[in-house]
N, CA, C and O atoms as a DFTB+ gen file, in Angstrom:
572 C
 N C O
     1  1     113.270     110.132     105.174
     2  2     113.464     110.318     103.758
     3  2     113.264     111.762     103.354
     4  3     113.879     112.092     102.340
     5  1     112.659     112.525     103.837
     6  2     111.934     114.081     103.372
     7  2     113.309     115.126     103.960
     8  3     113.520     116.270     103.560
     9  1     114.124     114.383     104.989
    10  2     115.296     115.186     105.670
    11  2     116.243     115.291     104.401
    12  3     116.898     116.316     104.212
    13  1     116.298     114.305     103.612
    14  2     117.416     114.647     102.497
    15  2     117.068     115.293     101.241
    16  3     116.193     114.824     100.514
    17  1     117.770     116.438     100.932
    18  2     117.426     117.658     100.233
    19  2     117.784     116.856      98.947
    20  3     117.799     117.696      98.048
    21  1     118.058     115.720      98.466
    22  2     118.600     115.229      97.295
    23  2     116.931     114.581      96.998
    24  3     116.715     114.302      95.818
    25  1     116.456     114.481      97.404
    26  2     114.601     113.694      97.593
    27  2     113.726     114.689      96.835
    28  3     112.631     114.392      96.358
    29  1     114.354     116.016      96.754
    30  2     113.303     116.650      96.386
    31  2     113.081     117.262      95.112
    32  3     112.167     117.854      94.539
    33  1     114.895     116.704      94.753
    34  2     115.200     117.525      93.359
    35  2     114.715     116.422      92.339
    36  3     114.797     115.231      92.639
    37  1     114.240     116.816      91.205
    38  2     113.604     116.004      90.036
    39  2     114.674     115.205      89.470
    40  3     114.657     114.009      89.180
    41  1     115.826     116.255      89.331
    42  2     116.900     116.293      88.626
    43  2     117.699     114.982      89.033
    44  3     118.189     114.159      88.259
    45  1     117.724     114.969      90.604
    46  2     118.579     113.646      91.259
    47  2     118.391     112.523      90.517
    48  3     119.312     111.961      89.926
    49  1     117.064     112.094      90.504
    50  2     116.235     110.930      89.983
    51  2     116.880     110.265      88.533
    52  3     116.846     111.136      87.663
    53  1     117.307     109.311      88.154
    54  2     117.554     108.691      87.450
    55  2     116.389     107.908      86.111
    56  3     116.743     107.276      85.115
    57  1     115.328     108.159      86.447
    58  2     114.567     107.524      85.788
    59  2     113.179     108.160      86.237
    60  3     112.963     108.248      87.445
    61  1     111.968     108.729      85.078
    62  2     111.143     109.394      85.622
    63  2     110.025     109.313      84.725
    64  3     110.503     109.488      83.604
    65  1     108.360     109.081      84.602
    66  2     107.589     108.800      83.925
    67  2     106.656     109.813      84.192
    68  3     106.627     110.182      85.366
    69  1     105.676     110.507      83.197
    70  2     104.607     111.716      83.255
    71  2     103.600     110.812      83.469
    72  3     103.406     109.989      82.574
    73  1     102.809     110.770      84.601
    74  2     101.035     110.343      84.567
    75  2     100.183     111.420      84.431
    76  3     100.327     112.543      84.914
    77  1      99.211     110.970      83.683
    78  2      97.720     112.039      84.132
    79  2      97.473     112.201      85.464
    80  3      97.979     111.336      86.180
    81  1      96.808     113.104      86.035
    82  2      96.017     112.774      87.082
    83  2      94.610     112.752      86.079
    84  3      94.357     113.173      84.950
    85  1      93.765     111.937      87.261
    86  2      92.028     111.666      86.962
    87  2      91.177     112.184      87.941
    88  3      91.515     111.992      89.109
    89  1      90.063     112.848      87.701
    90  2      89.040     113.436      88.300
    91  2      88.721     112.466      89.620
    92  3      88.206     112.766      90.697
    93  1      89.104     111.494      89.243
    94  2      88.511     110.619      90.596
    95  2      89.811     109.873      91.091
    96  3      90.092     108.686      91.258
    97  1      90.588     111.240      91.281
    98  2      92.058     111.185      91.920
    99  2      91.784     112.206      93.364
   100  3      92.303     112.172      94.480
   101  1      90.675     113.143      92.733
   102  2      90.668     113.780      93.946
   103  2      89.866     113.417      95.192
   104  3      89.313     112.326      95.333
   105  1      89.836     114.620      96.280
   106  2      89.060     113.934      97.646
   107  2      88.050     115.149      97.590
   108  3      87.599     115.893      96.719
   109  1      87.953     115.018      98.630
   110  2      86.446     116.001      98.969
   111  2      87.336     117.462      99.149
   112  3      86.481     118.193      98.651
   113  1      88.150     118.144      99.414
   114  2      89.066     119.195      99.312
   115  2      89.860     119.095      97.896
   116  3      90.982     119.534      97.643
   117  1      89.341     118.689      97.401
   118  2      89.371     118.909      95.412
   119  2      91.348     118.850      95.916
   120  3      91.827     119.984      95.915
   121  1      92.028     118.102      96.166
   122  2      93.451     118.001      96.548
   123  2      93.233     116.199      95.796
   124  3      92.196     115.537      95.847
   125  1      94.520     115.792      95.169
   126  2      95.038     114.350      94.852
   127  2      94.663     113.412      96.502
   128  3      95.164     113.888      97.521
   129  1      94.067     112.534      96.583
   130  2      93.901     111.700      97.821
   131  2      94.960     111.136      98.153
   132  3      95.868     111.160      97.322
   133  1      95.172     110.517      99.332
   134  2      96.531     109.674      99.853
   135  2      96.206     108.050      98.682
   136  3      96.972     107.236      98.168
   137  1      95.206     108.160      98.679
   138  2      95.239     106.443      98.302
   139  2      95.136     106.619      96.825
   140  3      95.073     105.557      96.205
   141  1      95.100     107.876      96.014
   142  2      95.408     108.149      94.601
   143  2      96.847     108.055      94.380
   144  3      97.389     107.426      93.471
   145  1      97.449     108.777      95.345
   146  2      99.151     109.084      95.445
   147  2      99.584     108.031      95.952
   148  3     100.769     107.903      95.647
   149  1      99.116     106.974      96.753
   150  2     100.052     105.605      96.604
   151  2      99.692     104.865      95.279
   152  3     100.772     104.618      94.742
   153  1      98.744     104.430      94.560
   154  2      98.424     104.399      93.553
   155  2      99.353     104.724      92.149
   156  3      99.761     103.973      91.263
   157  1      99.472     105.961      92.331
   158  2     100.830     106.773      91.271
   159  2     102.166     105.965      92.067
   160  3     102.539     105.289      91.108
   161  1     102.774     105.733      92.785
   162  2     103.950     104.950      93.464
   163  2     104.169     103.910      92.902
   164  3     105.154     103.456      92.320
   165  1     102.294     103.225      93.297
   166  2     102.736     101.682      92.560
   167  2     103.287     101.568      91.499
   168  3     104.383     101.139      91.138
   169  1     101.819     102.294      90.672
   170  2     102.370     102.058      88.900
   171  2     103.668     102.335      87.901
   172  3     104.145     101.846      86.877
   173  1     104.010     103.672      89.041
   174  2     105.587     103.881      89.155
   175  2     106.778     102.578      89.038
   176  3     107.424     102.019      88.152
   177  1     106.636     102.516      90.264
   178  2     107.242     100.799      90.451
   179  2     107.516      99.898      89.693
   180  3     108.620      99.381      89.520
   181  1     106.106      99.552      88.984
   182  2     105.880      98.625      88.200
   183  2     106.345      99.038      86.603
   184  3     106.638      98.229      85.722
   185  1     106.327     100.614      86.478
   186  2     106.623     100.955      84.945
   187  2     107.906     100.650      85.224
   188  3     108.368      99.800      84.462
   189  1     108.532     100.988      85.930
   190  2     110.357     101.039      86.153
   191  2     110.669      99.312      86.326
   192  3     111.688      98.854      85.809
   193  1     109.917      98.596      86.929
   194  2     110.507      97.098      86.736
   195  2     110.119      97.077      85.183
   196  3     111.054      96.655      84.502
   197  1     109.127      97.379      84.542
   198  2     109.137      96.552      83.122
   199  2     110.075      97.003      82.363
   200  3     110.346      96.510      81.269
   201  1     110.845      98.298      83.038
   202  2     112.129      99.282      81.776
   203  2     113.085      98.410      82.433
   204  3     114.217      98.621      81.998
   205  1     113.041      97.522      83.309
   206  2     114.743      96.840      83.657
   207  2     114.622      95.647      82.401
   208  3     115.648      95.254      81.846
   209  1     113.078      95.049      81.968
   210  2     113.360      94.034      81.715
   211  2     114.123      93.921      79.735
   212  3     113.603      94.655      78.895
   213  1     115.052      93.161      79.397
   214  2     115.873      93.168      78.150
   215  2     114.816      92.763      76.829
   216  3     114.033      91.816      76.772
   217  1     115.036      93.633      75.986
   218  2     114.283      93.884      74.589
   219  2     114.181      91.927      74.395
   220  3     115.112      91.139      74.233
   221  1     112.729      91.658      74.494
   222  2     112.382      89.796      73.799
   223  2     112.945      89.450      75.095
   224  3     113.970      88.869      74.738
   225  1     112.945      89.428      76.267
   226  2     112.969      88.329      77.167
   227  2     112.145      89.166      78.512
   228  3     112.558      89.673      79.555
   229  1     110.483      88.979      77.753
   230  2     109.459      89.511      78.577
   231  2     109.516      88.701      80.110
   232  3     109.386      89.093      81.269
   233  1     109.810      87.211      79.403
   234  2     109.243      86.124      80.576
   235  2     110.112      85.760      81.237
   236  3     110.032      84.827      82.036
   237  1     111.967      87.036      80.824
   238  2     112.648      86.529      82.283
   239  2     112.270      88.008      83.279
   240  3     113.146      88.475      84.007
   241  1     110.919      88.623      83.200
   242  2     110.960      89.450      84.486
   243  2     111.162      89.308      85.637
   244  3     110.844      88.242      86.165
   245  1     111.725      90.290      86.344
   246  2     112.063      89.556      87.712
   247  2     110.560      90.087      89.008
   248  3     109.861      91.099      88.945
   249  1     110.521      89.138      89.878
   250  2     109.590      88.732      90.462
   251  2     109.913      89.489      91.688
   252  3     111.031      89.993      91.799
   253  1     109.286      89.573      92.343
   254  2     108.865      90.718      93.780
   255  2     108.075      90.686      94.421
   256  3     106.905      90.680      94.039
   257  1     108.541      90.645      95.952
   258  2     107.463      90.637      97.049
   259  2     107.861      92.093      97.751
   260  3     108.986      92.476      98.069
   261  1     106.451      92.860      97.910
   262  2     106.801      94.309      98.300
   263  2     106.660      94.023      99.765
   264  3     105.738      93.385     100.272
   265  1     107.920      94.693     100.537
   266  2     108.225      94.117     102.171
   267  2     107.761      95.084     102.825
   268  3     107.057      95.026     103.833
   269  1     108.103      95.912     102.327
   270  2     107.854      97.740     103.047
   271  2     107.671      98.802     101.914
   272  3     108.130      98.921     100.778
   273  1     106.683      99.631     102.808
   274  2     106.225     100.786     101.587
   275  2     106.422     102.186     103.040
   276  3     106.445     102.027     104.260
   277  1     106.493     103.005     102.506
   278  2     106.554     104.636     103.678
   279  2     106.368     105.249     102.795
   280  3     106.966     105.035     101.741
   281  1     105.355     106.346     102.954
   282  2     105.364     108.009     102.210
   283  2     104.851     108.335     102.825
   284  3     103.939     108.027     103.593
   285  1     105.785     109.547     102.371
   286  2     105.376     111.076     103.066
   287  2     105.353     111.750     102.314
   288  3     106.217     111.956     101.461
   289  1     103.459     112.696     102.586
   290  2     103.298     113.751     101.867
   291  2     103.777     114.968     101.878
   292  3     104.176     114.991     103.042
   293  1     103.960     115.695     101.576
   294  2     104.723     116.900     101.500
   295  2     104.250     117.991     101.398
   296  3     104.734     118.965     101.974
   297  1     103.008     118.055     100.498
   298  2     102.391     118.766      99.853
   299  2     101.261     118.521      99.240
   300  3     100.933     117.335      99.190
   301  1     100.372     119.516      98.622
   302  2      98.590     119.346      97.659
   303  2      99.179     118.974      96.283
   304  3      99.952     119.741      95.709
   305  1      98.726     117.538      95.651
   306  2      98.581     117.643      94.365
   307  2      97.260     118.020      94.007
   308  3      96.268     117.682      94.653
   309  1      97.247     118.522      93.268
   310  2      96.116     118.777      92.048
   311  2      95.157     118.757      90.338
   312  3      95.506     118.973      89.178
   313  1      94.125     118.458      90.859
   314  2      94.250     117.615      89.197
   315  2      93.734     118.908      88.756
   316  3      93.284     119.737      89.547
   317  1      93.840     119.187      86.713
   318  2      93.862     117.893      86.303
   319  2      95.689     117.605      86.056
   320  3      96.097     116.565      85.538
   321  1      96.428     118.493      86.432
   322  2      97.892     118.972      85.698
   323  2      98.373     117.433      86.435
   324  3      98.028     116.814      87.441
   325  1      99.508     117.189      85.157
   326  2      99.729     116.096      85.238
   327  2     101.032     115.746      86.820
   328  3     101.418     116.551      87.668
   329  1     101.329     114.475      86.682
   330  2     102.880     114.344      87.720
   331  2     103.856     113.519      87.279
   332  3     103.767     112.394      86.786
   333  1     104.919     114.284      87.538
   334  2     106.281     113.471      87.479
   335  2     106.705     112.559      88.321
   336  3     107.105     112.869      89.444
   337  1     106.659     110.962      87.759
   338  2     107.094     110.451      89.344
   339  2     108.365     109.932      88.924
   340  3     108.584     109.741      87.728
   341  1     109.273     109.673      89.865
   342  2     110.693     109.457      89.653
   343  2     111.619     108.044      90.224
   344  3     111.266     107.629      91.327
   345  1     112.463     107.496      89.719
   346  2     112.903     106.234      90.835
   347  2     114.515     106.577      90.503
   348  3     115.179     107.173      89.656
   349  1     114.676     105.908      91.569
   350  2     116.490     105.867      92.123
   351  2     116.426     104.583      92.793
   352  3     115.382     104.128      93.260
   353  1     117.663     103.946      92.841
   354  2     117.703     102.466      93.240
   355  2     118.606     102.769      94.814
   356  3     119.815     102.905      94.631
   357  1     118.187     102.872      96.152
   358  2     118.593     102.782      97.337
   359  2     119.799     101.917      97.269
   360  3     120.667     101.745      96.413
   361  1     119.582     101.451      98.393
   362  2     120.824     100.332      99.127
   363  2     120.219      98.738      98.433
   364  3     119.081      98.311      98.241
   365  1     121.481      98.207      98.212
   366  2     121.234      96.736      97.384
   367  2     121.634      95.790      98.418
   368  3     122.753      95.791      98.930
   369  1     120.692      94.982      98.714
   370  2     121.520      93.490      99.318
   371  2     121.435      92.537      98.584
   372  3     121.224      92.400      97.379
   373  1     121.590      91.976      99.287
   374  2     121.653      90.209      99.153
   375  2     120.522      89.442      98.313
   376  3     120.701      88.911      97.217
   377  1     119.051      89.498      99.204
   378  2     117.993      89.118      98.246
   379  2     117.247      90.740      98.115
   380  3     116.084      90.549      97.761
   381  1     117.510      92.218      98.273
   382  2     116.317      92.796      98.183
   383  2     117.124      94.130      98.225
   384  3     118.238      94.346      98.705
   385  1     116.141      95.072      97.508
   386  2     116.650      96.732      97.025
   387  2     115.593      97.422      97.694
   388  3     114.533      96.854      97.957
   389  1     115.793      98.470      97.948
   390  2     115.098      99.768      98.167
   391  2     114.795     100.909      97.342
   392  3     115.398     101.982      97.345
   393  1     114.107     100.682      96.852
   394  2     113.727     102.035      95.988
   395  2     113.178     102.993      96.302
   396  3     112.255     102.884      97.109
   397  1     113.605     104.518      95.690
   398  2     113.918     105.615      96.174
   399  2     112.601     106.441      95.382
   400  3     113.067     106.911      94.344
   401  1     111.482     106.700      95.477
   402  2     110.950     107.453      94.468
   403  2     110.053     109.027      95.092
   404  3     109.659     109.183      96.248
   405  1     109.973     109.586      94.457
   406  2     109.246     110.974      94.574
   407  2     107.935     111.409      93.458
   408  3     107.910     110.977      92.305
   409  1     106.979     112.241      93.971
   410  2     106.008     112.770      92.946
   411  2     106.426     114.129      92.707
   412  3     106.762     114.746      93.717
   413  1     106.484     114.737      91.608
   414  2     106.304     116.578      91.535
   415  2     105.582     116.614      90.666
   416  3     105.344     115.769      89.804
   417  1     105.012     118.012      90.897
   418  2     103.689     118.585      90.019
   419  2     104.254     119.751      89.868
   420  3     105.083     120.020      90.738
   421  1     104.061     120.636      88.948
   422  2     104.594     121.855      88.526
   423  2     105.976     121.938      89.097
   424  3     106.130     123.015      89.673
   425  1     106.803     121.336      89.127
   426  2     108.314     121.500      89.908
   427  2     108.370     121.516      91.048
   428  3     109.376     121.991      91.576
   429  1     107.153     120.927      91.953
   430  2     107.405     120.958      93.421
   431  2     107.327     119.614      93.757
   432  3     106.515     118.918      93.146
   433  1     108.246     118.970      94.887
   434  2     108.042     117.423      95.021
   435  2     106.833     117.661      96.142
   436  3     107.047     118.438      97.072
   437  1     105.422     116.896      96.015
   438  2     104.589     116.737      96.801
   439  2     104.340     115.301      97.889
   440  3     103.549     115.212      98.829
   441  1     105.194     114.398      97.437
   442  2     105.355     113.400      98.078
   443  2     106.391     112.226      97.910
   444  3     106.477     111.789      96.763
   445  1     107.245     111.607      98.929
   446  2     108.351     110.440      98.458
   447  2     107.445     109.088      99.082
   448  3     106.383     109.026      99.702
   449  1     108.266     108.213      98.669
   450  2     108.177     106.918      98.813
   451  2     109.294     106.137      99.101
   452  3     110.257     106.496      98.423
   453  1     109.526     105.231      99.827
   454  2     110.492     104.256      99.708
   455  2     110.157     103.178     100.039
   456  3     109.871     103.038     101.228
   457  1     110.068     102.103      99.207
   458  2     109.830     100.568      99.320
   459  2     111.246      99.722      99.227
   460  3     112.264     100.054      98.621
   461  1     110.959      98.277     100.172
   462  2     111.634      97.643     100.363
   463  2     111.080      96.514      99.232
   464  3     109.899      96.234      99.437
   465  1     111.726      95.754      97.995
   466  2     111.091      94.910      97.435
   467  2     112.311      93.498      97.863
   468  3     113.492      93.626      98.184
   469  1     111.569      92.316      97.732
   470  2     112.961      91.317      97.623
   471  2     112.250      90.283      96.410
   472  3     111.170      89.999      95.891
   473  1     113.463      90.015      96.388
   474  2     113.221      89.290      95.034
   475  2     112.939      87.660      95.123
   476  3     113.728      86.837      95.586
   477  1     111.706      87.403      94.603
   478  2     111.074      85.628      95.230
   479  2     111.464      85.055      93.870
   480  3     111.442      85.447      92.703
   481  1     111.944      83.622      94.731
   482  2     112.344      82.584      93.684
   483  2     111.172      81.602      94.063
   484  3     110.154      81.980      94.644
   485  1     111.427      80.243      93.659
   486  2     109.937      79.360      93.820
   487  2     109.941      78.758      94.809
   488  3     109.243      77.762      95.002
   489  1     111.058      79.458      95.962
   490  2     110.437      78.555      97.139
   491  2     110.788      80.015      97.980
   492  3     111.327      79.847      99.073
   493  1     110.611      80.972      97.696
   494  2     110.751      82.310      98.653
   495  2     111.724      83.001      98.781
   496  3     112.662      82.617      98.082
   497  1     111.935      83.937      99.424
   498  2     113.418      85.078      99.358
   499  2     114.625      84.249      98.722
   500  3     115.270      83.350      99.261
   501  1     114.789      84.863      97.230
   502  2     116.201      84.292      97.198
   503  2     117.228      85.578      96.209
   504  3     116.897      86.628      95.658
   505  1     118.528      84.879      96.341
   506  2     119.614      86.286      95.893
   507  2     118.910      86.901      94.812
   508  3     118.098      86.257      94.148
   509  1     119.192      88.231      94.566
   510  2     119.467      88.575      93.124
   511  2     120.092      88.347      92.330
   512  3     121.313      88.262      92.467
   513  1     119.367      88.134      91.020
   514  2     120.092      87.752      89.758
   515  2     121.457      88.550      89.573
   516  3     121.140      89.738      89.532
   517  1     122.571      88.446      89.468
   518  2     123.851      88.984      89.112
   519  2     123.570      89.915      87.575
   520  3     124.396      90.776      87.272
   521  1     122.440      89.673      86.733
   522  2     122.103      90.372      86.081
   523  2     121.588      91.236      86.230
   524  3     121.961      92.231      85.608
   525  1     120.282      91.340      87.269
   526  2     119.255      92.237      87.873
   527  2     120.391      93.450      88.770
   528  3     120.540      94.661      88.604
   529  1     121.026      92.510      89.708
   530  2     122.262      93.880      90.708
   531  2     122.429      94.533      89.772
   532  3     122.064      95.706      89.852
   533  1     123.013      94.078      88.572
   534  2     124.227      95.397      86.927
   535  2     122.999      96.046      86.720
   536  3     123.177      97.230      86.436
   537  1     121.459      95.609      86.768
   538  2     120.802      96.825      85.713
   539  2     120.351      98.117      87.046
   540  3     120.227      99.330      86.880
   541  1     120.194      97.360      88.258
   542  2     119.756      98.255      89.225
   543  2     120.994      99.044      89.711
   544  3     120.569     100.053      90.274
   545  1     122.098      99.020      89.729
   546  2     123.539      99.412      90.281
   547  2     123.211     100.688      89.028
   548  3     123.550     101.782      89.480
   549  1     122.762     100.767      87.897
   550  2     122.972     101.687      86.923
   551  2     121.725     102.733      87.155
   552  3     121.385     103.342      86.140
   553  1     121.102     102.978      88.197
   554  2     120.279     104.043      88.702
   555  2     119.953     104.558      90.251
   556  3     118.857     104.372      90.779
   557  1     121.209     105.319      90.983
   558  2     121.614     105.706      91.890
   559  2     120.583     107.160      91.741
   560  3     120.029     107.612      90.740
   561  1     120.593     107.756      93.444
   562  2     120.235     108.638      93.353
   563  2     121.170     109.436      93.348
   564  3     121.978     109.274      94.263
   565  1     121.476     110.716      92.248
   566  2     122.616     111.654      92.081
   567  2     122.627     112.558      93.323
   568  3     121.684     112.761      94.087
   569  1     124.252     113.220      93.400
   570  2     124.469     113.782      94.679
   571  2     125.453     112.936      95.347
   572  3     125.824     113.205      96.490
């Protein structure tokens, strides 16, 4: 993921949210920790599923089992200056997407992510909603 020069630009990203960092983000080398910066990924994740879901239909969110997670750091974040984290919607199948996301701090990307999520129905892996493909098909990574 860090080989493609489209990963690093802010700009690529389709969708992107400002967090704080918190004092007890850092490690003992006053640097953002690995387990602060997966942390920022998740909530990432999770802000970007609640922006798919349609104005009054809280309770048709769609549901997710996270299959695979990878990051790679890149670089020192530092608190307290805040981060940009970013999502792009990977490759789509059948029951499950890949999402594409990155951190930057002052304009530098310090770390990506890419998770595999699939989407659970009430008895386990099942297709995506034909609604869910149209809203995720509408945030590619540019390039």
């Amino acid at each position: 993921m860090k080989a493609d020069p489209r990963r690093h630009d802010l700009a690529a990203y389709p969708w992107s949210v400002v967090m704080e960092t918190r004092f007890a983000d850092m490690d003992v080398n006053r640097h953002l920790n690995n387990v602060a910066i997966t942390r920022f990924f998740e909530e990432a994740r999770i802000r970007f599923n609640w922006h798919l879901i349609s104005p009054g239909k809280a309770d048709a969110r769609p549901r997710y089992l996270v299959a695979h997670v990878a990051v790679d750091y890149l670089g020192e974040g530092a608190y307290p200056a805040p981060v940009t984290m970013t999502y792009a919607v990977g490759g789509i199948g059948r029951s499950s997407f890949r999402c594409l996301m990155g951190m930057f701090q002052n304009g530098a990307c310090i770390a990506l992510c890419d998770s595999v999520l699939v989407h659970r129905g009430p008895d386990g892996p099942a297709p995506l909603p034909e609604e869910l493909r149209i809203r995720l098909e509408a945030f590619p990574l540019a390039g």
